[in-house]
N, C-alpha and C positions, 0 to 999 in steps of 0.2 A: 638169825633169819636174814635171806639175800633179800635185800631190796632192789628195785628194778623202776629206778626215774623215768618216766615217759619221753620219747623225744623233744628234746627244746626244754625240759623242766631243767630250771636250775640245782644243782647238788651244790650240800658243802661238807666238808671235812675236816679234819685238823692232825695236825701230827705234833707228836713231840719229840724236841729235838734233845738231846746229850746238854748238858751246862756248858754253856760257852760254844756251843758249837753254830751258833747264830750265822756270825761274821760270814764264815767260811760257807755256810748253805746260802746268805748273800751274793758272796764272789760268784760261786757256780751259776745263782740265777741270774747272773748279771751278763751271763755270757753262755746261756745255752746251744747245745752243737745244734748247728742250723740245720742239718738229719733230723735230730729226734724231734726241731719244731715239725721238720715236714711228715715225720710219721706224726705227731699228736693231729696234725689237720688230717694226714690225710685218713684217720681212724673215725673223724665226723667231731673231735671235739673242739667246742667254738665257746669264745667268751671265755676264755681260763685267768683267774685270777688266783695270785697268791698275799696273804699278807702275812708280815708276823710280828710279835712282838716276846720278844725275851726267847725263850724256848718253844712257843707256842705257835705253831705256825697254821694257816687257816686257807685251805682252800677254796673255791668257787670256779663252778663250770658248767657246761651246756653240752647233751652231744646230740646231734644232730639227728641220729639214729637212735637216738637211746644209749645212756648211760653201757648196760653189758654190752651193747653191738660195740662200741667203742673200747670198752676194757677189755673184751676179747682180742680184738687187734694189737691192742698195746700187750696184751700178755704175750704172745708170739711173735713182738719183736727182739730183734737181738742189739736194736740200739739200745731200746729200753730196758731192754734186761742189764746191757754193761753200765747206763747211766746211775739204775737203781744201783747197782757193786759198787761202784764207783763213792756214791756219796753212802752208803749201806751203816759206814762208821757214823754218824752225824746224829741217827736214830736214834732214839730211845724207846718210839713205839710210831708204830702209822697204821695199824691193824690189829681187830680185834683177834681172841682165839682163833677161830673161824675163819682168818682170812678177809674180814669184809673189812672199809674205812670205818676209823672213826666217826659216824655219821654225825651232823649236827640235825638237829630236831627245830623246825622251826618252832617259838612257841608265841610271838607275838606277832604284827604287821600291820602299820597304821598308812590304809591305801588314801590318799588324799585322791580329793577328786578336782579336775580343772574348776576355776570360775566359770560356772555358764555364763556371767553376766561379763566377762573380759572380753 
């Protein structure tokens, strides 16, 4: 089933990477081609965050438009398409049958609230 995040809602995702292939998904993100940051903005997506640990790697994001008004731009760029080729080896999975992210499911969130009396 497509999911479809409302403008401004945050997503997250996860991919898995190949054994050992950490490092080298590291270096690339240490050094993204200044093109494809300017396509990610200018597709509406804000707040991207990646983290990882071992094989697992976990995204977080925001798009401004909504999630597909943004995944649609990013699918008919041809930066994005050679970046994906580019790191395409590192993979071991980043979508389901289907095509969709690995979604993550929120299942907890403990919202604290300011001191009123501060």
């Amino acid at each position: 089933m497509k999911r479809d995040p409302k403008p401004g809602e945050p997503v997250l995702f996860l991919y898995r990477l190949k054994p050992g292939a950490g490092p080298e998904y590291d270096r690339w993100h240490a050094a993204v081609w200044p093109e494809l940051l300017a396509e990610i903005e200018a597709a509406g997506f804000e707040d991207y965050q990646i983290w990882r640990h071992e094989e697992i790697v976990v995204s977080r994001l925001r798009g401004r438009h909504g999630y597909r008004a943004a995944e649609a731009i990013m699918q008919a760029s041809a930066i994005q398409k050679r970046w994906t080729a580019t790191l395409s080896h590192l993979f071991e999975s980043y979508e389901t049958t289907d095509g969709e992210p690995l979604w993550l499911d929120e299942v907890f969130r403990l919202a604290v609230r300011p001191d009123s009396d501060a």
